[in-house]
C-alpha positions as CSV (number, residue, x, y, z in Angstrom):
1,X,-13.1,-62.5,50.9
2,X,-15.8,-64.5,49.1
3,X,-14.5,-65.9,45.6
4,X,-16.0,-64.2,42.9
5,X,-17.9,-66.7,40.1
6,X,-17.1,-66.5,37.2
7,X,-19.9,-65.7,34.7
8,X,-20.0,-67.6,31.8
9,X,-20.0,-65.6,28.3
10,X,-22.1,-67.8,26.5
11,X,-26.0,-67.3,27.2
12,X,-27.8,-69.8,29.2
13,X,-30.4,-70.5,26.5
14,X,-27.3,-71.2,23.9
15,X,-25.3,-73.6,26.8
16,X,-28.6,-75.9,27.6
17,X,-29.6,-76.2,24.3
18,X,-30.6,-79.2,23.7
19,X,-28.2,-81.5,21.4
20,X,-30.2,-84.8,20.5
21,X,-33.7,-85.4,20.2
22,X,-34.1,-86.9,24.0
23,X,-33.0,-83.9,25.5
24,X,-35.7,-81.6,23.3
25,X,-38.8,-81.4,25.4
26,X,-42.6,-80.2,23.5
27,X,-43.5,-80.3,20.1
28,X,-44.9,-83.9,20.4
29,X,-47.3,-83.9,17.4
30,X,-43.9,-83.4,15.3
31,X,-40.6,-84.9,17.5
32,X,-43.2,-88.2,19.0
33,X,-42.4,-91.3,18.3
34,X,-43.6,-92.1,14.7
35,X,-44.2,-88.3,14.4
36,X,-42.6,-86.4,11.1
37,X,-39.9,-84.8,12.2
38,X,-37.9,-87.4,14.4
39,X,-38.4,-90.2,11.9
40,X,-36.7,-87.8,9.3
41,X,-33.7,-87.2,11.9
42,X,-33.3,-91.1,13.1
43,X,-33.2,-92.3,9.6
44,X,-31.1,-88.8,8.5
45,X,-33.9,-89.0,5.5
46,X,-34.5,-85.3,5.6
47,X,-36.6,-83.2,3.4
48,X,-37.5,-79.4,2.4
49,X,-39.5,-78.1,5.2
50,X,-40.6,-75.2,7.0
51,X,-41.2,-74.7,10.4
52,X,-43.8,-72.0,11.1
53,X,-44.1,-71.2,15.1
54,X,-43.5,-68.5,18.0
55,X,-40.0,-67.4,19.3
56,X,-38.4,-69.6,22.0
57,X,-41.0,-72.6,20.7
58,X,-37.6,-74.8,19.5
59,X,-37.3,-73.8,15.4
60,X,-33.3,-73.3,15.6
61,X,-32.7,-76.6,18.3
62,X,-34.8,-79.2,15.5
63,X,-32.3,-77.6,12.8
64,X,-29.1,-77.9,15.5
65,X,-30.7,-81.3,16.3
66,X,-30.9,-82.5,12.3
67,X,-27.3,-80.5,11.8
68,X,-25.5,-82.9,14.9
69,X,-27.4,-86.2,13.7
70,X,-26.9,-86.0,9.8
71,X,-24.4,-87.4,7.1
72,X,-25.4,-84.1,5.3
73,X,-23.2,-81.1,4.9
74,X,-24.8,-78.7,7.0
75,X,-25.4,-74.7,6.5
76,X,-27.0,-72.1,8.8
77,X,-27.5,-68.6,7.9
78,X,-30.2,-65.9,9.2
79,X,-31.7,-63.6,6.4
80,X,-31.6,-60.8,8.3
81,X,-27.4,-60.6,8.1
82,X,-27.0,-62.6,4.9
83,X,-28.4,-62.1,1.2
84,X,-28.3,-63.3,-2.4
85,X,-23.8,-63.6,-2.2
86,X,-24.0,-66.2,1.0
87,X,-27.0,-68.2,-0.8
88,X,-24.9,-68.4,-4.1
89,X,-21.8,-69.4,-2.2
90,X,-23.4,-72.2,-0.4
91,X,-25.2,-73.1,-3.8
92,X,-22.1,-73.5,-5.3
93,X,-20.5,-76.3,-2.2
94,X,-24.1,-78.0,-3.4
95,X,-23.3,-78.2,-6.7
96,X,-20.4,-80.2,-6.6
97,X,-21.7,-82.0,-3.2
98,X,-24.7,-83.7,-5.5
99,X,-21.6,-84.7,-8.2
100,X,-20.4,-86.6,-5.1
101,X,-23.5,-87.6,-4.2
102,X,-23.6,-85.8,-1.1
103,X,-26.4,-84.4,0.5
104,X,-26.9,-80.5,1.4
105,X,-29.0,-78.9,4.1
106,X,-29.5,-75.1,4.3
107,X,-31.5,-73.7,7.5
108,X,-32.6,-70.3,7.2
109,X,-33.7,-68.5,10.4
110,X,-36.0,-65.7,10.2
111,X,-36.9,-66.8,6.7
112,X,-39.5,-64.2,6.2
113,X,-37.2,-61.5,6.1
114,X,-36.0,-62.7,2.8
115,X,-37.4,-60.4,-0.1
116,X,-38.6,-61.9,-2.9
117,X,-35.0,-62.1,-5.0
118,X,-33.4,-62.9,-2.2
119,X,-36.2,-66.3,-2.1
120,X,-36.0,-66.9,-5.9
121,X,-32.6,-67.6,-5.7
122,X,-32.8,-70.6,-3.6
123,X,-35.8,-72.2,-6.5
124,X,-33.8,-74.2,-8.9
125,X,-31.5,-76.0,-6.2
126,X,-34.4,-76.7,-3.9
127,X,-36.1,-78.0,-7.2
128,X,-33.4,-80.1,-8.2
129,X,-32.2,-81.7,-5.0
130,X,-29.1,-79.4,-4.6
131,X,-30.2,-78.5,-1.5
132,X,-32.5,-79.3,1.1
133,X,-33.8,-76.7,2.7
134,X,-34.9,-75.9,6.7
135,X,-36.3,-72.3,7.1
136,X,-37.6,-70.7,10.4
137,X,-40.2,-68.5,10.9
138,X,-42.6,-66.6,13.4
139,X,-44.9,-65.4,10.4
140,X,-47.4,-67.0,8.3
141,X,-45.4,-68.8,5.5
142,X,-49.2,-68.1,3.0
143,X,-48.0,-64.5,3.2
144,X,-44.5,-64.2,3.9
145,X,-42.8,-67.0,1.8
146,X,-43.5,-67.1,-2.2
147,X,-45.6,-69.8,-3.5
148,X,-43.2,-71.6,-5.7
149,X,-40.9,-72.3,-2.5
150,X,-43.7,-72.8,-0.6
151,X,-45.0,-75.7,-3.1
152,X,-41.7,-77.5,-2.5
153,X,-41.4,-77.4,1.1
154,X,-43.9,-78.9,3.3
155,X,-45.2,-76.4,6.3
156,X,-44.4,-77.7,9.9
157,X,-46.5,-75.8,12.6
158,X,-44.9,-75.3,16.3
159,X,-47.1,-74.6,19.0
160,X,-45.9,-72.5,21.9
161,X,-44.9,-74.7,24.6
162,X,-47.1,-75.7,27.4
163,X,-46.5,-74.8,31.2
164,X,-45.1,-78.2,31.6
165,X,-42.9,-77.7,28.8
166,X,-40.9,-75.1,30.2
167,X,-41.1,-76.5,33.3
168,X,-39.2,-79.8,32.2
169,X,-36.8,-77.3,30.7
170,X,-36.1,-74.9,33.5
171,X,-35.5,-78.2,35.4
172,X,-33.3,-79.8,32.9
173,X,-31.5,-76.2,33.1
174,X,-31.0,-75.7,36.7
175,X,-29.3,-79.6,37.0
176,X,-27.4,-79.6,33.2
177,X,-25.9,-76.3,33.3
178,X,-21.9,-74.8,34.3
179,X,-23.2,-72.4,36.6
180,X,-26.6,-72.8,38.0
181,X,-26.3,-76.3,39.3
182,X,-23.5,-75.2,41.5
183,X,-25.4,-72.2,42.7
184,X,-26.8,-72.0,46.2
185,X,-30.3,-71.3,44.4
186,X,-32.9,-72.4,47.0
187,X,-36.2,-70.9,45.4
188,X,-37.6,-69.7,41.8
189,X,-40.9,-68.3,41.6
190,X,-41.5,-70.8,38.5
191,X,-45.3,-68.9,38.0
192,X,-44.3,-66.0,37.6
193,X,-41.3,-66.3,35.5
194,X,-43.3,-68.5,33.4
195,X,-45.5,-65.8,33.1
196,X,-43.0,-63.2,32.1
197,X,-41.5,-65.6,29.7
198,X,-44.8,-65.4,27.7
199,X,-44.6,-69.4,26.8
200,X,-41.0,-68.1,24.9
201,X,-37.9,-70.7,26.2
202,X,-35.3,-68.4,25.8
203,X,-37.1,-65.7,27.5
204,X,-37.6,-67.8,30.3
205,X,-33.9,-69.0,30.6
206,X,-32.6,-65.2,29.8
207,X,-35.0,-63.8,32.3
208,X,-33.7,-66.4,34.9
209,X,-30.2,-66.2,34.2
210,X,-30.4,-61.8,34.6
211,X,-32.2,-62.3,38.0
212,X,-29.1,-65.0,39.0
213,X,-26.7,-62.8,38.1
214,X,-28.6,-60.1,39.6
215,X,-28.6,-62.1,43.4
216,X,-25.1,-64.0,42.7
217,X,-23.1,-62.9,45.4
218,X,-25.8,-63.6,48.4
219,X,-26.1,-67.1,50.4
220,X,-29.0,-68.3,49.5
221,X,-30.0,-67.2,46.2
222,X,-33.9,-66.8,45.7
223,X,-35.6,-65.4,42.8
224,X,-38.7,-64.3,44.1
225,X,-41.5,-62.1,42.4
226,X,-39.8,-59.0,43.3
227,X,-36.4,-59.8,41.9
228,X,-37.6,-61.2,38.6
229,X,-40.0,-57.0,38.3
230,X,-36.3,-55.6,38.7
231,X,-34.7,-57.8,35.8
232,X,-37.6,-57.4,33.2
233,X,-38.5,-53.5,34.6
234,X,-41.8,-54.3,33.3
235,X,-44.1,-55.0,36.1
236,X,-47.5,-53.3,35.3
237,X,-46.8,-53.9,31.7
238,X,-46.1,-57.4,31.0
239,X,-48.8,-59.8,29.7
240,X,-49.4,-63.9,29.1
241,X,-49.3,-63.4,24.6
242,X,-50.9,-67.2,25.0
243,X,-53.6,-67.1,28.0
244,X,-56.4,-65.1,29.2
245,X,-54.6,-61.9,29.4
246,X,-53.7,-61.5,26.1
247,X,-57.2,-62.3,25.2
248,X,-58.6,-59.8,27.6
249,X,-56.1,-56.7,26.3
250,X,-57.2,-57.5,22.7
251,X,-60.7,-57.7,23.4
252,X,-60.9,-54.3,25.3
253,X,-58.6,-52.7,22.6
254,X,-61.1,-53.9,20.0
255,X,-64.2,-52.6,21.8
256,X,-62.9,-49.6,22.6
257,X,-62.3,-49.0,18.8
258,X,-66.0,-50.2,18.2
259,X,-67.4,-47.7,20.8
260,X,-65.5,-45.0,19.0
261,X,-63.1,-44.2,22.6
262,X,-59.5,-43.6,21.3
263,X,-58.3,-42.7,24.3
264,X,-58.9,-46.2,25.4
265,X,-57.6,-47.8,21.9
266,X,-54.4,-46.3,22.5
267,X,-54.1,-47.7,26.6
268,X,-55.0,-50.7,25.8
269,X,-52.6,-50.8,22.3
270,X,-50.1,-49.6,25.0
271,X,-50.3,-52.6,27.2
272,X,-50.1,-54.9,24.3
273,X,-47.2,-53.5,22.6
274,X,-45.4,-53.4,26.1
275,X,-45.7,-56.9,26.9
276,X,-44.2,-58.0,23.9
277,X,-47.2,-58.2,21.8
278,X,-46.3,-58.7,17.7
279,X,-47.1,-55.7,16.3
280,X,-48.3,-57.4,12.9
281,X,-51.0,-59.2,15.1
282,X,-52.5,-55.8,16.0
283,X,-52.2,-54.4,12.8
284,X,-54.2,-57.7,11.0
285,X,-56.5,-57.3,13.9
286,X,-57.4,-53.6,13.1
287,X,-57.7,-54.8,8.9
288,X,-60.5,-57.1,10.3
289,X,-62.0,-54.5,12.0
290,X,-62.2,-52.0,9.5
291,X,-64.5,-54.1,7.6
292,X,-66.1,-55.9,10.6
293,X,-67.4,-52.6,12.3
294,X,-66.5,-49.2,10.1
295,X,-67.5,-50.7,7.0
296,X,-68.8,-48.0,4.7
297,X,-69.3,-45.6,6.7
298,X,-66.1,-44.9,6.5
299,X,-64.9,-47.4,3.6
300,X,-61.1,-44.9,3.9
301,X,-61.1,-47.1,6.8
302,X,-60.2,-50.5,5.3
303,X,-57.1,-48.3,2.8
304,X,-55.7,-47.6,5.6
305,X,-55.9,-50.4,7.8
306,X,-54.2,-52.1,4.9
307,X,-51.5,-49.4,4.3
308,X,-50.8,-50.2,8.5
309,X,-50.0,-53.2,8.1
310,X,-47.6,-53.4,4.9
311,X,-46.3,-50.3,6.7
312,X,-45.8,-51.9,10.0
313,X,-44.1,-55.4,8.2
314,X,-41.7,-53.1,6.5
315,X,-40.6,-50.5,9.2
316,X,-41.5,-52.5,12.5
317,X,-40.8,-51.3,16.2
318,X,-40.1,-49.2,17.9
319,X,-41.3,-46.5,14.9
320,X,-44.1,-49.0,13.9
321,X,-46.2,-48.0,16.9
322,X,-46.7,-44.3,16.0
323,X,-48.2,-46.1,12.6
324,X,-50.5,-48.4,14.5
325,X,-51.8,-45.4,16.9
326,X,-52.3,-43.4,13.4
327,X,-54.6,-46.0,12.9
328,X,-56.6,-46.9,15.8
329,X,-57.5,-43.1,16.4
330,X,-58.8,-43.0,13.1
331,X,-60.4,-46.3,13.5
332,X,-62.1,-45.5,16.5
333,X,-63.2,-42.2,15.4
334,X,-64.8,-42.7,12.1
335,X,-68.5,-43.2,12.0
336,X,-69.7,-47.1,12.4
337,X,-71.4,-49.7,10.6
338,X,-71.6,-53.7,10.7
339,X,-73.7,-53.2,7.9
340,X,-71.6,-55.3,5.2
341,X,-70.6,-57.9,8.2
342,X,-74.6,-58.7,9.1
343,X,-74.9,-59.0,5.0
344,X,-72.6,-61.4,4.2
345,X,-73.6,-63.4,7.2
346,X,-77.5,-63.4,6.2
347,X,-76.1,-64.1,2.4
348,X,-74.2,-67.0,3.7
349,X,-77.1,-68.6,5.8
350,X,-79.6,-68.1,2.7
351,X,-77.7,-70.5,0.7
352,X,-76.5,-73.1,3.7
353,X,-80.2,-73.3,4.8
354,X,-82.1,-72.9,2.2
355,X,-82.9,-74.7,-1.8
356,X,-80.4,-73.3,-4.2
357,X,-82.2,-71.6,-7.4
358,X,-80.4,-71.8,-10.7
359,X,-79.1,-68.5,-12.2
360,X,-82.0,-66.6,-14.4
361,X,-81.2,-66.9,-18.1
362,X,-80.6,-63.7,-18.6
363,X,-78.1,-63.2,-16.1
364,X,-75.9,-66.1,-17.7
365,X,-72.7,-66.4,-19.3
366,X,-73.4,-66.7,-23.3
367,X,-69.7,-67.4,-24.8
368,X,-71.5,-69.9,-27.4
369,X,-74.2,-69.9,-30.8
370,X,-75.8,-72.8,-28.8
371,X,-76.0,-71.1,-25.1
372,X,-77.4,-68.2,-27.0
373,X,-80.3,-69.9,-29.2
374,X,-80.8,-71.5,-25.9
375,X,-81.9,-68.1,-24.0
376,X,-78.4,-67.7,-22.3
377,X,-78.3,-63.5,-21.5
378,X,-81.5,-63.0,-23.7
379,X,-83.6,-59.9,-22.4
380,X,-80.5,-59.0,-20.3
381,X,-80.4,-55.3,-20.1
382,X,-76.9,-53.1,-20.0
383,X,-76.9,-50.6,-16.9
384,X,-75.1,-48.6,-18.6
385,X,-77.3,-47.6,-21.5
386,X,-79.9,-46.4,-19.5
387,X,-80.3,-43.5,-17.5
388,X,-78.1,-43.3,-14.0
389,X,-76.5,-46.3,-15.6
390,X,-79.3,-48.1,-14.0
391,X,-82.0,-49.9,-15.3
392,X,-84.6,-51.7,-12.4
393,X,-83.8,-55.2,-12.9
394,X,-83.9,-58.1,-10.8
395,X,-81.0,-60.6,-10.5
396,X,-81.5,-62.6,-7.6
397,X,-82.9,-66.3,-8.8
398,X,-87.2,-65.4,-9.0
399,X,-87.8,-67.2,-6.2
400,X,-85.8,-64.7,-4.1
401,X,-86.9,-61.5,-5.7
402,X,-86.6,-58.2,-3.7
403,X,-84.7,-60.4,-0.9
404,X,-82.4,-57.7,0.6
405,X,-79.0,-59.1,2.9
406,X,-77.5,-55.3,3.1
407,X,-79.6,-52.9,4.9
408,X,-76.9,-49.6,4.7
409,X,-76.8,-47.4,8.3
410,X,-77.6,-43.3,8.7
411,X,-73.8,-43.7,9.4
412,X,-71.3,-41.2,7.7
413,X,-70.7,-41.9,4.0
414,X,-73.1,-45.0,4.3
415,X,-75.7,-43.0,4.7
416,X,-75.2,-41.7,1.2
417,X,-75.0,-44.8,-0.1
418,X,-78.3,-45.8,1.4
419,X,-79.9,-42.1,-0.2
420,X,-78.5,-43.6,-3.6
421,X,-80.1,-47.2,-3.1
422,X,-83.5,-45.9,-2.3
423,X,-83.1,-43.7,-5.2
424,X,-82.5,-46.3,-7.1
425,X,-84.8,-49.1,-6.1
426,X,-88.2,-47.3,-6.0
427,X,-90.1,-50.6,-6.3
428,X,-88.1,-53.5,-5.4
429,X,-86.5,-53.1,-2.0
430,X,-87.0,-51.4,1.1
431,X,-84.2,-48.7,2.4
């Protein structure tokens, strides 16, 4: 009777992760010689930072890296399982660590899911040097971390790791760890578990370590194509979030919105949110759009696009995607206009290309006795004491007069608004 192996309980990603700086592969621009980050953890000279990059891109290994290299008392804690209490606590062993003159380092994974309390709280020792802090995050720090710990932390970006990245790990796993290197594993399809993994190391090693598992018992363990479909389940679904493909599925769910299809909004917002896709990305996708290519003709458009994506941050999936399909249908049946996109564009070229005019007096700020004896606002005319609360005035530079950047559509409520304009401007412009 074959002996059974033993299955380790720790997680393969968590038993080859990497312990000193030499073992850590990517991330060059920060962990290179000379670069930011190592020089910090060689001379254990750390400082407040934030590191800003995808899942599985090495955030927690630099903080276990710092935490096994430093003199500093070291903390980790993920905001989605601690609050205000743990922070305090920790504060507290900081306190009387600087009275020692002892150094404190707080790492906070998932950072963004701290509220905004829960963020004040660490201020004042970050400001005074109680603590230095590490936090970790897959969201933009500009809109997810407040501005006052933001200012006192600098902003570290991680790229996702390159093919040969993960290669040099998946190597370094196979020959470093307990169990696979004494496994009679004879083949990997390395392309296409790289492509499940989605440029995500701990996807890559999970997925690998569920299709070893999987083919344990047998000979000659090989984990083709075919066994790696009947790990992840996924086989017609799964997509490359970094290369072409995602490109492709985000283009085709954007046009289909544009060409007013949402049948073909929702497949294509169905392959994305299958493979893995961050449902955030899709809902700041759909916020541009609303402007980009609904615009006023449907200005309800943009509210709601906004409401999806707060919405989405706070509930997130699974439920998040009947939110996002709420929106996309609406999206991509409203009435269209680029209207407000083409204007701002031919606004924009105007003054890159062409002289700049200065301001008319009458259109001009007149806060002084001086600016007004000087014609500042003379002969300007209040809209709203004439009839319409309109009065036909010009307040382009006089050069430029009757120059017109936003030409309104026939397109739902923008073609009301283009009714009002011609209305309006009887003499001066075109509609």
């Amino acid at each position: 009777m074959k002996k059974k192996i033993p299955i380790p309980s720790v997680p393969l990603a968590e038993r080859v992760r990497p312990a000193a700086l030499n073992d850590f592969f990517g991330q060059d621009k920060l962990l290179g010689n000379g670069k930011p980050i190592r020089l910090m953890i060689e001379n254990d000279t750390p400082t407040s930072f934030i590191l800003w990059g995808p899942p599985g891109s090495g955030k927690t290994t630099i903080a276990r890296i710092i935490a096994n290299h430093t003199k500093a008392d070291f903390f980790q804690i993920n905001a989605v399982s601690s609050g205000v209490k743990d922070i305090r606590e920790i504060i507290q062993i900081a306190k009387k660590n600087k009275f020692v003159n002892r150094r404190t380092i707080l790492f906070i994974d998932e950072i963004h899911r701290f509220n905004k309390a829960q963020q004040d709280a660490l201020l004042n020792s970050v400001e005074a040097g109680e603590i230095i802090l590490i936090g970790a995050t897959t969201e933009n720090p500009s809109f997810e971390v407040i501005p006052a710990l933001r200012s006192r932390a600098r902003v570290y970006v991680l790229e996702e790791l390159s093919k040969q990245d993960l290669l040099l790990i998946l190597k370094s796993a196979l020959n470093s760890d307990e169990l696979l290197s004494k496994l009679p594993l004879k083949k990997i399809d390395e392309d296409f578990l790289l492509y499940l993994s989605g440029g995500d190391a701990r996807m890559m090693l999970s997925i690998l370590e569920s299709a070893v598992i999987q083919e344990i018992d047998k000979d000659k363990i090989i984990i083709s194509k075919e066994v790696l479909e009947n790990v992840v389940q996924k086989k017609n679904v799964v997509y490359d979030k970094s290369g072409e493909e995602h490109y492709n599925v985000i283009s085709a769910f954007i046009k289909s919105i544009r060409g007013s299809d949402p049948d073909a909004a929702l497949y294509w917002m169905a392959r994305m949110l299958e493979g893995g896709e961050d449902p955030l990305f899709i809902a700041r996708r759909m916020v541009i759009l609303a402007s980009e290519d609904v615009g006023n003709a449907s200005p309800n458009g943009l509210v709601l696009a906004e409401s999806t994506f707060s919405a989405v941050h706070k509930i997130g999936m699974p439920e998040a995607r009947i939110i996002l399909a709420q929106c996309a249908t609406y999206l991509a049946s409203s009435p269209k206009s680029n209207a407000s996109y083409l204007g701002i564009d031919k606004a924009i070229s105007e003054v890159r290309n062409n002289e700049q005019f200065p301001v008319p007096l009458h259109l001009r700020n007149a806060p002084t006795k001086l600016m007004k004896d000087i014609g500042y606002g003379k002969k300007y005319k209040y809209a709203h004491d004439f009839s319409n609360h309109f009065v036909e005035e010009n307040y382009l530079p006089e050069e430029l007069k009757g120059r017109q950047f936003y030409l309104p559509t026939e397109n739902g409520q923008e073609k009301k608004i283009k009714e009002w304009l011609r209305f309006l401007w009887k003499k001066l412009k075109k509609y």
